[in-house]
C-alpha positions as CSV (number, residue, x, y, z in Angstrom):
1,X,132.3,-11.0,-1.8
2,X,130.1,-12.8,0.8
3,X,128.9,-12.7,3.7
4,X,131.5,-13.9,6.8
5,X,131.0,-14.8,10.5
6,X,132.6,-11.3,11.6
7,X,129.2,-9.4,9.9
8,X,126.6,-11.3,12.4
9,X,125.1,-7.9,12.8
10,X,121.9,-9.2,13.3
11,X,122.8,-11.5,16.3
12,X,124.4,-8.3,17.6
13,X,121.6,-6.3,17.0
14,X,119.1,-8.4,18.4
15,X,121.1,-9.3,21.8
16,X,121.6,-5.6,22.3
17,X,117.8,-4.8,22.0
18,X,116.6,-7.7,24.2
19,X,119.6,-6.3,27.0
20,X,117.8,-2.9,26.7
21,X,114.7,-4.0,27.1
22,X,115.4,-6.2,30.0
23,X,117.4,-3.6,31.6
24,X,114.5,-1.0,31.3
25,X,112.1,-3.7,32.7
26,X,114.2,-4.0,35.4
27,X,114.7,-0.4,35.8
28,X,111.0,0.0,35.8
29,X,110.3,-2.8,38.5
30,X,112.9,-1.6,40.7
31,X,111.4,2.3,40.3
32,X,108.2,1.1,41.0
33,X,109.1,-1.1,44.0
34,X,111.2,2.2,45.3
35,X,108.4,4.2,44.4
36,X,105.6,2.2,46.7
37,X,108.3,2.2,49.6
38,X,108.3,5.9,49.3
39,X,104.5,5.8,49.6
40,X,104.1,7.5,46.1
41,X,101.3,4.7,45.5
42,X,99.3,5.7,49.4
43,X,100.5,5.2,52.8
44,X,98.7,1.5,52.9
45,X,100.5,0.2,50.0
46,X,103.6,1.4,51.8
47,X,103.2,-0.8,54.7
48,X,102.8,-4.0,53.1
49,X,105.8,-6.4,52.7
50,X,107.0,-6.8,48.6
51,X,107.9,-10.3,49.9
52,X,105.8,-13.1,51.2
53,X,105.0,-13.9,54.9
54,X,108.2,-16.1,55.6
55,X,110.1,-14.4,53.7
56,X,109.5,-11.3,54.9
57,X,109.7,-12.5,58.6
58,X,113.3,-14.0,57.9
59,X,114.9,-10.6,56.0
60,X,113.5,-8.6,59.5
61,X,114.9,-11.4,61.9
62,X,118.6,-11.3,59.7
63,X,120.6,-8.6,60.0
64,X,122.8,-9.5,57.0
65,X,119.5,-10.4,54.1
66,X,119.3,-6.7,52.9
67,X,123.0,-5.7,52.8
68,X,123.5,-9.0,50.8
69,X,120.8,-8.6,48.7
70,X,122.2,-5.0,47.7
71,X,125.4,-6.5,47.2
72,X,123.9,-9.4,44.6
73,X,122.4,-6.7,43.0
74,X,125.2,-4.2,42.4
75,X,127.2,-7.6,41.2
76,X,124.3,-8.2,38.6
77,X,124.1,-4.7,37.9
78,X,127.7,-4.1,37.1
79,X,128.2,-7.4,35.2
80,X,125.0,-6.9,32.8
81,X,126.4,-3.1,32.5
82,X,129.4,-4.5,31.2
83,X,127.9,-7.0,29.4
84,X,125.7,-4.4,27.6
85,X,128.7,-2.2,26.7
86,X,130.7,-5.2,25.3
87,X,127.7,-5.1,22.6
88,X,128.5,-1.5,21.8
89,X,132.1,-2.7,21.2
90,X,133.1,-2.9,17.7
91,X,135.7,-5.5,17.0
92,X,137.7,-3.2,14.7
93,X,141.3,-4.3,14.2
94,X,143.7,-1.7,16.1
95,X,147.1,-3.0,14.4
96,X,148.1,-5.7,12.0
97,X,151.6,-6.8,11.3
98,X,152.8,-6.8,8.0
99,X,156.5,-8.0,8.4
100,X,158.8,-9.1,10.8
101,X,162.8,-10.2,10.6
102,X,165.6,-9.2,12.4
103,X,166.2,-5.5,11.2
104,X,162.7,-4.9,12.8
105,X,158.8,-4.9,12.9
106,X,156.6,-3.0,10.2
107,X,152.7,-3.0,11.4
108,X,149.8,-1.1,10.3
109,X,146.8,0.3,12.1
110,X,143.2,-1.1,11.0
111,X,141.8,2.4,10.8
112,X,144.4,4.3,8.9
113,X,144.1,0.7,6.5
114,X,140.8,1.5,6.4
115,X,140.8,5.0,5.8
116,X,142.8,4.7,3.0
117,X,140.6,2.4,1.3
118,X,137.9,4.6,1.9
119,X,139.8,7.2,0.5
120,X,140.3,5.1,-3.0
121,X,136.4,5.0,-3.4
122,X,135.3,7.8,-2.6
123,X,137.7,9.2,-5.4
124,X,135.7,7.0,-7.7
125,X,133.0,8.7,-10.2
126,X,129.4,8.9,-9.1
127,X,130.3,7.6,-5.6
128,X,129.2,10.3,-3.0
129,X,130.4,8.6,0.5
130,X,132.6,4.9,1.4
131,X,133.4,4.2,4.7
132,X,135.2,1.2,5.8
133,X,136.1,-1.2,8.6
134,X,139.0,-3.7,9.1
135,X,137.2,-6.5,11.8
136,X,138.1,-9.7,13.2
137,X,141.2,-11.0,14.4
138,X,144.6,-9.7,12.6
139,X,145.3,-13.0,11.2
140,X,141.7,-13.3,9.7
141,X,140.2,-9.9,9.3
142,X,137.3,-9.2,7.7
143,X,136.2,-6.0,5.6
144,X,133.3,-3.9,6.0
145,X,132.4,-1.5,3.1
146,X,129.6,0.8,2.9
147,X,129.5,3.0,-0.3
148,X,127.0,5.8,-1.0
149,X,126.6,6.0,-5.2
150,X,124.7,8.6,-7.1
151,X,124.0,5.8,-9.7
152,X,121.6,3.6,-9.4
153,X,121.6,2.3,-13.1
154,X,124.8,1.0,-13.2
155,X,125.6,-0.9,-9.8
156,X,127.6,-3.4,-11.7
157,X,130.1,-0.8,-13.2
158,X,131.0,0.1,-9.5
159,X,131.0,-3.5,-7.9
160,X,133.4,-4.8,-10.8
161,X,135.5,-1.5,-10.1
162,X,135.7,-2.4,-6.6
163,X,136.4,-6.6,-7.4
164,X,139.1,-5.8,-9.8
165,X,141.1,-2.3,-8.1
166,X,140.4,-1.7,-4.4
167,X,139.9,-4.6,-2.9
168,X,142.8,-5.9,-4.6
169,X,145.0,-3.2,-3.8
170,X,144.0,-3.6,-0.3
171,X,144.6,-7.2,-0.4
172,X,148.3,-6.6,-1.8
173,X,149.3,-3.7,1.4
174,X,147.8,-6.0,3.9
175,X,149.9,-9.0,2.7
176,X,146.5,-11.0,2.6
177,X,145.8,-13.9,0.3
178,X,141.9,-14.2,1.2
179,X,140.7,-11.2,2.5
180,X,136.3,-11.6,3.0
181,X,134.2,-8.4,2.0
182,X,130.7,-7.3,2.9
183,X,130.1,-4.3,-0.1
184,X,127.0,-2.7,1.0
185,X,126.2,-0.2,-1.2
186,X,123.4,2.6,-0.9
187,X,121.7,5.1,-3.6
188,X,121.4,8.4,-3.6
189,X,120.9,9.9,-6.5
190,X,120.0,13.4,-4.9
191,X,123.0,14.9,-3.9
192,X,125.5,16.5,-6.5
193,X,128.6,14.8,-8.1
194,X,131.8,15.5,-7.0
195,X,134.4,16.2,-9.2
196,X,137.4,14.6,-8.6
197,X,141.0,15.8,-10.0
């Protein structure tokens, strides 16, 4: 189980918090630019350009410099907007095919694979939570795994459970030779044991 190019959380992570923090920079300049114009910061500061002398004298001789400024800026706008949301967007696997011939197609959705290995652990003794996440592309996908376990003495007991059963089993319905798996597992030894039947 190592680590694979589809778990570059970090990356992720840190391109989503530098896109925030621009954006509320941004927000902020803009705000206070707004704000002087308004005359929020006295009537003087109000009169005085934002922009230098010649530029200032050539946005009030052209009639077309603020309306395609605005449009620059809702273009930025929209495309770093969509740029931020992309970061939200999880690359979960929606279907994967199985098998295909001539009497037909068989596929499976990501999530329901998922769920049902998720399903598998949680059933497992001492293990409180598991939640998982097909990622990637469907002819190299990549699993996710985060289990919560009451037992922090005996990780190994639940990491060879998982090498040798689940993953295995999940392997075998996907039709996967290599399937790579990020385990990460969590402690919490305060909640109460489930029983399972």
């Amino acid at each position: 189980m190592k680590r694979g190019r589809a778990f570059g959380r970090g990356i992720a992570w840190g391109n989503r918090t530098g896109l925030t923090l621009l954006g509320l920079i941004l927000f902020a300049a803009g705000g206070a630019a707004l704000a002087r114009g308004l005359g929020v910061f006295g009537a003087n500061a109000a009169r005085v350009p934002l922009l230098p002398g010649p530029v200032s004298t050539f946005a009030r001789s052209t009639s077309w410099f603020w309306p395609a400024v605005a449009a620059g800026g809702v273009v930025v706008g929209v495309i770093g907007l969509g740029w931020l949301l992309a970061q939200f967007r999880l690359d979960r696997l929606g279907r994967m095919r199985l098998e295909s011939g001539p009497s037909g197609v068989t596929e499976i959705g990501g999530r329901q694979a998922s769920e049902a290995l998720a399903g598998q652990v949680s059933a497992y003794e001492g293990v409180r939570r598991a939640r998982a996440s097909l990622r990637g592309k469907p002819g190299a996908p990549a699993l996710d795994l985060r289990v919560t376990s009451q037992d922090p003495a005996h990780p190994d007991a639940l990491i060879t459970r998982l090498h040798d059963e689940a993953l295995p089993d999940l392997r075998t319905a996907l039709g996967l030779e290599r399937l790579p798996v990020l385990v990460r597992l969590r402690f919490d030894p305060g909640g109460r044991t489930r029983e399972v039947h």
